[in-house]
N, C-alpha and C positions, 0 to 999 in steps of 0.2 A: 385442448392441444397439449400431448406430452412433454412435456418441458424439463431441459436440465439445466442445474448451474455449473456454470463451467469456470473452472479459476483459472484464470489467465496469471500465471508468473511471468515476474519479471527477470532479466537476466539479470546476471550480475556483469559489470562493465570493466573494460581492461584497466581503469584507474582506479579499481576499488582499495583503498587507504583509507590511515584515520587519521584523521585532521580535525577532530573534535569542532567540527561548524556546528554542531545541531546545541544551541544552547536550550538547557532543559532537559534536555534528553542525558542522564548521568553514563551509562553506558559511553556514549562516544565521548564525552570529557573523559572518564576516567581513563581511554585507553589511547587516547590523542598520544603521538610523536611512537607508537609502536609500528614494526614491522608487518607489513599485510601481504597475503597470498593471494592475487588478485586470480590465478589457475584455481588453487581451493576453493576457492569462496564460490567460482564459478561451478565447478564441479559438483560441489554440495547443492546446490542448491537445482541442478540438474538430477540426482539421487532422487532428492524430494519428487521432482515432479512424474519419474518414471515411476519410483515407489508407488504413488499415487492412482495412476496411469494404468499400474499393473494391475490395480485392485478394483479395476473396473471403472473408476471416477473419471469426469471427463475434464483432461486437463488442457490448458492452452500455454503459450510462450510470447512474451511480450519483449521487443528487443532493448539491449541499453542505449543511452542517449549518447550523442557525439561530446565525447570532451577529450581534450582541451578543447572548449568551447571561445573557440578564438572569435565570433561575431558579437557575442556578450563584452570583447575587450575590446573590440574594434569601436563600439556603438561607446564607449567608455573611455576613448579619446585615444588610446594605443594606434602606432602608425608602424609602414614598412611588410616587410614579407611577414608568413606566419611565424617563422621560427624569432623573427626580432620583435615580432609580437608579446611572443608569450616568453620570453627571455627578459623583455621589458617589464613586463606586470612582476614578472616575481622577483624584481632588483625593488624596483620602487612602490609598489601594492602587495607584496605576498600573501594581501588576505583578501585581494582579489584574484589574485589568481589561483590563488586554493578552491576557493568556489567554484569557478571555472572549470575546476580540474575533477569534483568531485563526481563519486558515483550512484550517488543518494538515489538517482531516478529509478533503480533497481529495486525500490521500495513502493511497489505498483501501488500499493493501497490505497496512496494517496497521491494518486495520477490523478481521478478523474470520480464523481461519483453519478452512478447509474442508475435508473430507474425503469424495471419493463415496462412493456407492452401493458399489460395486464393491468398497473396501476394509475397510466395516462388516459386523460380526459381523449386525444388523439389515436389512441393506444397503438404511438411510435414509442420505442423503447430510445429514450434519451440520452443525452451521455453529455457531460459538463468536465473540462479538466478544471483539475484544482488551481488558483493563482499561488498558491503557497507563498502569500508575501510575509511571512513572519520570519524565515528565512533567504537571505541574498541566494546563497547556491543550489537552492529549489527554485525559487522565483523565475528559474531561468527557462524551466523544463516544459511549461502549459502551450506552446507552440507546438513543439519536434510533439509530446504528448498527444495534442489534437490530428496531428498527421497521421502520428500509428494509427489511433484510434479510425479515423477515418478510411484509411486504406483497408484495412480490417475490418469495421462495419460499413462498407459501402455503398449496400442496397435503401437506396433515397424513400423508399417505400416501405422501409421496415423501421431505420436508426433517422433522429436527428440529431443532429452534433451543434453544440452550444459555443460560445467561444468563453475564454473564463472571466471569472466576475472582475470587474473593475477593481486595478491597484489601487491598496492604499489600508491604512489600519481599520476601515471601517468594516469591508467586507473581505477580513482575509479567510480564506480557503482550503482546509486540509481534505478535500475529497472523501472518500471512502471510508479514512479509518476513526470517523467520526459520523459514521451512517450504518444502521442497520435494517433488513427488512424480515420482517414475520409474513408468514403466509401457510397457508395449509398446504398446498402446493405450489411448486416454482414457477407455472404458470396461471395461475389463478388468483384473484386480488387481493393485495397483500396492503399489510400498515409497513410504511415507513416510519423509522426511530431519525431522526438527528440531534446528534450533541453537542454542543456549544460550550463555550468556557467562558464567554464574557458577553454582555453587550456593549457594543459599540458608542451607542447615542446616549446612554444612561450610564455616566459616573459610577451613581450613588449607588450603584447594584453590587452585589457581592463579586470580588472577582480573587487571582492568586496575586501577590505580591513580590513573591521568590522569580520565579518564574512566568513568561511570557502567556495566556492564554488564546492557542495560535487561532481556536476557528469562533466566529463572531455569530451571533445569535441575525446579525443582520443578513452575513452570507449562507446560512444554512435553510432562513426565512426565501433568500431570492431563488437559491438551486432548486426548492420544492415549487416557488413560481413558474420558472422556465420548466420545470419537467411537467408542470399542469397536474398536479396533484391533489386530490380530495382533501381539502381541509378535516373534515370525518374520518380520517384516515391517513393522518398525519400527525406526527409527534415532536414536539420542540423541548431536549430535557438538558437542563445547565449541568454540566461538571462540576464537583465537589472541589470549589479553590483549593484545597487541603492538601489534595491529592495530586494537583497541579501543582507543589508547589514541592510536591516531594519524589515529583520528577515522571507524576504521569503525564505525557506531552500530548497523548492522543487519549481518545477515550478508549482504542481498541489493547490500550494497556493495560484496563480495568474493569473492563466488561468484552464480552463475543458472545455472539448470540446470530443464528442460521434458524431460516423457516419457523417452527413454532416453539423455538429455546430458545432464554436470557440466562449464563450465566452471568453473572455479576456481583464485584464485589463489595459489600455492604457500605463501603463508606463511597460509591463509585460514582453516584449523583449527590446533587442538593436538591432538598426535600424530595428525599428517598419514595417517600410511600406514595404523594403524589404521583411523582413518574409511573409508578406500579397501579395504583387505580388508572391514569390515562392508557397505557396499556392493555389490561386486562380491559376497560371500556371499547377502547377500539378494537380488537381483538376477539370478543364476545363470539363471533361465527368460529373461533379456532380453539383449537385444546393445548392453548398457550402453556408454556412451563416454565414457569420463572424459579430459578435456582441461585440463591441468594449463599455468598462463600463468606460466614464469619470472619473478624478482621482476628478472633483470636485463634484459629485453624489456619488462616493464611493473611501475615500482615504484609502493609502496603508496601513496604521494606523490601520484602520477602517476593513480592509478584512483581516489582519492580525487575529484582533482582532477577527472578525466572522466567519472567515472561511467559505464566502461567496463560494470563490473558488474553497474548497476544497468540495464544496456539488458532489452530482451525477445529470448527464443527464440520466434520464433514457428515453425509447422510452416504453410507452406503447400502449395498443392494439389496440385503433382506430388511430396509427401513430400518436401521439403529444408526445410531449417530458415535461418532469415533473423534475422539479428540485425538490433531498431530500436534505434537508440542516439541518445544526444542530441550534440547539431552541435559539445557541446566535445571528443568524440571525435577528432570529422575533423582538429579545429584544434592536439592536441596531437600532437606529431611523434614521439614513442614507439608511442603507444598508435592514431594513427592506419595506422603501417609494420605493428604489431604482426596488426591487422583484415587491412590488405593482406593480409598471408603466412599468416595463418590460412584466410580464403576460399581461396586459392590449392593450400589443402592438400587433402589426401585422407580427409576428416569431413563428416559430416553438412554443416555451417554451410556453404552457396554462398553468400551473399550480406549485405550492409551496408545500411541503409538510416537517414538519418541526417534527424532533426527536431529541430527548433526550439523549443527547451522551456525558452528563456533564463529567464523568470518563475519557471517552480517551480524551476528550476537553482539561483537565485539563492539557495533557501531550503534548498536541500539535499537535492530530489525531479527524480530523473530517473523516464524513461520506466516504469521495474518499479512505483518508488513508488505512481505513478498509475493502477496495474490492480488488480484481484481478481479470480482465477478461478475459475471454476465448471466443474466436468463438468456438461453437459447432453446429452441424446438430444434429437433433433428432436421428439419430443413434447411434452417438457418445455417447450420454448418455444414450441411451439405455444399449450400453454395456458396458457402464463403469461400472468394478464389483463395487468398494467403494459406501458408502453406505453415499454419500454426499450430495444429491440434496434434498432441501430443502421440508419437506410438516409435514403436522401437526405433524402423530408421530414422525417422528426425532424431532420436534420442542418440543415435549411434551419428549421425551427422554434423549434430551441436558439439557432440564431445572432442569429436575431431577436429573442429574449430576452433574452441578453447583449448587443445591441447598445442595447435600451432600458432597461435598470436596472443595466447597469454603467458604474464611470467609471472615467474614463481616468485617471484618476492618484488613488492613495494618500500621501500623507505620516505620518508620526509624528502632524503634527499634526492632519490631518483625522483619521486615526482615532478618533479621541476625539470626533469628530459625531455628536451625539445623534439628526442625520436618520437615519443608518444603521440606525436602528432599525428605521422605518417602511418605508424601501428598502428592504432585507432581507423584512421580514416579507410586501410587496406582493409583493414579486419569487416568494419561496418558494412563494405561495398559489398564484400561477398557473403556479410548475411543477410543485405535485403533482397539479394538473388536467390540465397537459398530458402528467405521466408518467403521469395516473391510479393514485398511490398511498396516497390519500387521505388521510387526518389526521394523518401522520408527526413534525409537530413540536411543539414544546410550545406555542405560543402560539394555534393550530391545536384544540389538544385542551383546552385551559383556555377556550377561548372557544367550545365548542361545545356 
């Protein structure tokens, strides 16, 4: 069956500000209490997906979450109408109701992580949202997350949809951007990679000390359970604490890897070479290419700072693979010589192609953050009723939408505006009309 991957983006949501929540993550600390452009960031990242779109790839659009999320403050003891609701949290909690307020769900990657058809025991293509308990202002999103998801994949006879793993530190959750799949083709069976930063039930294990290690070797073990997965054809690879500690939060900071590529950079696991004999073991039917980025060509620092890592593999049409990366790439003089001399080589990667993703950069989401993939066959979207896949009128439709309910500037202090409510809740109504996916969010389903 011909098969494509299709990157579902996430939008970016009318609260997008920076309130430096994501601890670990240095990008959104360092840029905490700045002005944001919740119309830009929307905008940009709408660019992207047409750029893409135009070039033949097949792109999807995944919507943002409902915030202020006033039933997360209601369940949290706040009383009264919505506006004394959330007037209440940010006199007496502000860092609850910062969370509340955030737009982080715009960073699909780690919605939900997926596994086709192709490599279930069932051969339903699965889908698990992430519980993102290492974080309060994620922790919130694996609900409204399972809703898209479902309305979206549907058909009971193709998708099953999981609920997310049980809270708590033992099985916390980062979805996606700590999962990768190799295959010869996107419809044909593939190795799963997942990476973990810590185990849970074992102290004595290596783990980071600076910073949090969000996803647990226990919850990456249970997602490949529920998706029915070949043990022979599954990978369990720890993160280098090191590297966690110097502010890589995901793995998709320090390694991206599509179909039969791993770039990755040298200090990116612990016990390196194992990961790569497991690999290369499992993999044995594919013409794996592992691409290994010196730490003295590009340091940790350095890909931090660029989010070299977090770009996309994409595979376009005549079969070569195109890295999109974001424009702090170009500007950094390591890591941009580094692209140079890679293209230049003789791998898959021909070609760079660099956008403008200053907004979510600021917050600590380059271009990977912002996707979720899906194997789909052209049937599959054929009948997917939602009204998601990308082509110029939605693209000329979305913009139009972001042009009239988003505003051009965020502060600290507007976010605490209780119009945001009304904003928010207008705006969401008329995109789940024009995604056609009906009652997805809570204020949506309480009122109907």
């Amino acid at each position: 069956m011909k098969c494509r991957e299709v990157n579902f983006d996430g939008l970016v949501g009318q609260t997008h500000n920076y309130a430096g929540l994501s601890f670990g993550n240095l990008a959104s600390g360092n840029n905490a209490g700045n002005i944001a452009n919740p119309r830009a960031a929307a905008r940009q990242g709408l660019a992207k997906m047409k750029a893409l779109s135009d070039l033949g790839l097949k792109q999807a659009v995944l919507p943002p979450h409902e915030r202020p999320h006033l039933p997360t403050l209601r369940q949290l003891g706040f009383q009264g109408s919505d506006r004394e609701v959330f007037e209440s949290a940010w006199r007496h909690t502000p860092e609850l109701a910062a969370g509340c307020t955030s737009a982080a769900a715009m960073w699909v990657a780690n919605a939900a992580t997926v596994s086709p058809w192709a490599d279930t025991a069932d051969e339903f293509t699965h889908f698990t949202p992430a519980n993102l308990t290492s974080m309060f202002h994620r922790s919130i999103e694996h609900e409204t997350t399972g809703r898209i998801l479902q309305a979206i994949f549907s058909d009971k006879n193709r998708y099953k949809h999981h609920a997310a793993l049980p809270a708590g530190v033992h099985f916390g959750d980062e979805g996606a951007a700590n999962h990768t799949r190799f295959c010869n083709d996107y419809g044909a069976p593939g190795v799963e990679l997942f990476v973990f930063g810590r185990y849970a039930f074992q102290n004595n294990q290596p783990h980071p000390v600076e910073f949090p290690a969000r996803q647990t070797f226990e919850a990456s073990r249970a997602v490949a359970t529920l998706h029915q997965l070949d043990p022979e054809r599954t990978i369990f690879a720890q993160q280098n604490p090191a590297v966690i500690d110097a502010g890589v939060f995901h793995n998709d900071v320090i390694a991206v890897g599509d179909r039969n590529l791993l770039l990755y950079h040298e200090q990116a696991f612990l016990n390196t070479q194992d990961v790569l004999n497991e690999i290369r073991s499992k993999t044995s039917d594919q013409s794996i290419h592992l691409i290994e980025v010196p730490h003295a060509a590009v340091s940790v620092e350095d890909a931090v700072k660029s989010y070299v890592f977090n770009s996309q593999l994409l595979q376009t049409e005549n079969d070569q693979t195109m890295i999109v990366a974001p424009l702090e790439c170009q500007t950094n003089a390591s890591v941009s010589a580094y692209l140079d001399e890679l293209i230049a080589q003789d791998n898959p990667i021909q070609s760079v192609k660099y956008f403008d993703l200053r907004q979510s950069m600021k917050n600590g989401g380059g271009p990977a953050c912002l996707r979720l993939r899906v194997v789909m066959s052209k049937q599959d979207i054929q009948q997917c009723e939602a009204n998601v896949f990308y082509n110029d009128p939605l693209h000329d439709q979305l913009g139009e939408w972001v042009d009239k309910h988003y505003r051009e500037r965020l502060s600290p202090a507007e976010v605490r505006d209780p119009d945001l409510i009304t904003e928010c809740r207008t705006a969401l109504d008329e995109l789940t009309q024009l995604l056609n996916l009906g009652s997805i969010y809570d204020f949506q389903r309480t009122s109907a």
